[in-house]
Structure formats: structure tokens, C-alpha cells
C-alpha positions as CSV (number, residue, x, y, z in Angstrom):
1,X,-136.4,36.0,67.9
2,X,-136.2,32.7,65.9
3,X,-135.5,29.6,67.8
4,X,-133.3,26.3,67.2
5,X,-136.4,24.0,66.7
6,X,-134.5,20.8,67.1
7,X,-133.1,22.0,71.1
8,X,-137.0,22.8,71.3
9,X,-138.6,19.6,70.1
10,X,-135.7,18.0,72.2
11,X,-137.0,19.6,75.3
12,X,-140.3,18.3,74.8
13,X,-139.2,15.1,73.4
14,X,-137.2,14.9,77.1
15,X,-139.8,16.4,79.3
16,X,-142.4,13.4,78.1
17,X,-139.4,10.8,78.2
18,X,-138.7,12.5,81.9
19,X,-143.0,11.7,82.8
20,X,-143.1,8.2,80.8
21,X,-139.7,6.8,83.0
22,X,-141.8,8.3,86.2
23,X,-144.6,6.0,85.2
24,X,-142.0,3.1,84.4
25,X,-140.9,3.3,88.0
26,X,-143.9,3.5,89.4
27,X,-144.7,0.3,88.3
28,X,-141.5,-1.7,88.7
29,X,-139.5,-2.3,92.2
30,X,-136.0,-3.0,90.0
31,X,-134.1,-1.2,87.2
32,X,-133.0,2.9,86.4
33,X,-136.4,4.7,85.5
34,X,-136.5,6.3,88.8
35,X,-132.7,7.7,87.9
36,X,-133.6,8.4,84.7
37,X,-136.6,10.3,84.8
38,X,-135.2,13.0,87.0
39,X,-132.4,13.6,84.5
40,X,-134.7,13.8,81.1
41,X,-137.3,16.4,83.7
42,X,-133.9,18.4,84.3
43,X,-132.8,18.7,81.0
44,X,-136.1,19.1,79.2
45,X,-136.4,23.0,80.1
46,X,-132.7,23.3,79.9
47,X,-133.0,22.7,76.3
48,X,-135.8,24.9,75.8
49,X,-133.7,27.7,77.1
50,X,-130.9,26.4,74.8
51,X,-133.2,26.9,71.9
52,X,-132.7,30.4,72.4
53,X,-129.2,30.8,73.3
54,X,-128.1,28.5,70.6
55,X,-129.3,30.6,68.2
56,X,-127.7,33.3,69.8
57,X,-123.7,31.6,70.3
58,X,-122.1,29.1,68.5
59,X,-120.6,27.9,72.1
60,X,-123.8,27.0,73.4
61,X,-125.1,25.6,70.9
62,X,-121.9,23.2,70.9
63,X,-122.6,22.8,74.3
64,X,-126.2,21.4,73.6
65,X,-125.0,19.3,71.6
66,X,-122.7,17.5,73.4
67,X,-125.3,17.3,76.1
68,X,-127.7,15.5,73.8
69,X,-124.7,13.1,73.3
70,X,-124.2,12.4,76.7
71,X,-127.8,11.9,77.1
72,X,-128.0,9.7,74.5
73,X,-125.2,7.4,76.2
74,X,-125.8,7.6,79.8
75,X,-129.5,7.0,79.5
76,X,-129.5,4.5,76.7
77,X,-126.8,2.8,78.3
78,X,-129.2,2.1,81.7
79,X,-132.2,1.9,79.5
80,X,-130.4,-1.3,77.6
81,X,-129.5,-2.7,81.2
82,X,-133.1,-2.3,82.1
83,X,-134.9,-4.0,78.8
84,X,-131.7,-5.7,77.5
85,X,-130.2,-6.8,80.4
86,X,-126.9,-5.8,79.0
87,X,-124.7,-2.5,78.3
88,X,-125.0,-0.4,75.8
89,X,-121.2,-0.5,75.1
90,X,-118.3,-0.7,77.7
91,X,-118.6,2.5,79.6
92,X,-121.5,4.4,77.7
93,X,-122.7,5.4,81.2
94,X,-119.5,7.1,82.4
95,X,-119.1,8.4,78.8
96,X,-122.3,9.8,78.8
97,X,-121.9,11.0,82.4
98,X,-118.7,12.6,81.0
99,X,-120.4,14.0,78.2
100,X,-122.6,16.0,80.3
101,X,-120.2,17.4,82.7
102,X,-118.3,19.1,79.8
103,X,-121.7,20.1,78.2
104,X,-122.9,21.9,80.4
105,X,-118.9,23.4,81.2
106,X,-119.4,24.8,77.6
107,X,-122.9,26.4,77.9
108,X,-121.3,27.4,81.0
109,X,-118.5,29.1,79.1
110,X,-121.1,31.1,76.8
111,X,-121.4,33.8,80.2
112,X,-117.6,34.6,79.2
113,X,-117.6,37.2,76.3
114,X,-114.1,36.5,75.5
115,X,-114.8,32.0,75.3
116,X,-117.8,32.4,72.9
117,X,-118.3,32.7,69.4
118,X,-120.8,35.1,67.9
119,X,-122.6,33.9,64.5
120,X,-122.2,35.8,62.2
């Protein structure tokens, strides 16, 4: 079976993002590493899984990528606070946080025969 190589390299690209915030917060008392490394470590093998099911539905693969989306927003936007000091944007966080929630609702969805759309 061929895979979606960019959800792959995502997952990897997440899972050392998920080890290298660890690290951050283990050497700094203030800031968001220790929230965001949890949520890169979490979505790292969900991606690798969505490598293969993307290829597979069009839903879920819609669904990955509004995940990377929120990703992109929620932790850039407390990765900014951290070595900017500042916000992304007003409300990237709860954007991003939003983002997610419906992401995964549509990967979600792909277990419904009847929400999904086959490739042809």
C-alpha cells in the first residue's frame, strides 16, 4: 500500500518537535513547552496512521489537514509567547484549539461509510 509521505514526514517531523519541547521544559521553570510537547508526542503517531488512511479517504485526509492547521496556530501561537513574548495573532490559540477539535471530528467521520469520500 502506498503512503501520503507528507502525513509521514509530519509525524516524524512532530514526534522530534514533541522530544525537543520536552528538553525545552526541562530546562526552563516558565513558558508552554511542557504543554506543547505532549500535544506534538500525541499527534506525531496520529499522523503516521493518517498516512495510511489518507490515502485511503478523501475525508481523512481533509481531516489531517485541518489538524496540521490547528497545529500550526495553537502551537505557534504559545511558541511566539514563549520566544516573542507576544501572540501569534489575536486568538491563534483558540483557533488552532478549534481547528483541532473539528479535525479530528472529520477523521472521526471517515468510520461512517455514508460521510466519506472514496478516491477514485
Amino acid at each position: 500500500m502506498e503512503i501520503n509521505r507528507v502525513f509521514a514526514g509530519l509525524g516524524g517531523l512532530f514526534g522530534a518537535a514533541g522530544i525537543a519541547a520536552y528538553a525545552a521544559a526541562a530546562h526552563s521553570t516558565s513558558g508552554h513547552m511542557a504543554t506543547i510537547a505532549p500535544i506534538l508526542l500525541i499527534h506525531a503517531p496520529a499522523f503516521l496512521s493518517l498516512s495510511l488512511l489518507g490515502k485511503l479517504s478523501r475525508a481523512s485526509y481533509l481531516g489531517g489537514l485541518v489538524l496540521v492547521l490547528g497545529l500550526l496556530f495553537f502551537i505557534g501561537d504559545l511558541v511566539s509567547r514563549d520566544f516573542n513574548g507576544d501572540r501569534l495573532f489575536a486568538f491563534a490559540a483558540p483557533l488552532g484549539g478549534s481547528l483541532l477539535i473539528l479535525g479530528w471530528i472529520v477523521v472521526a467521520a471517515t468510520a461512517f461509510k455514508a460521510l466519506d469520500f472514496k478516491r477514485g
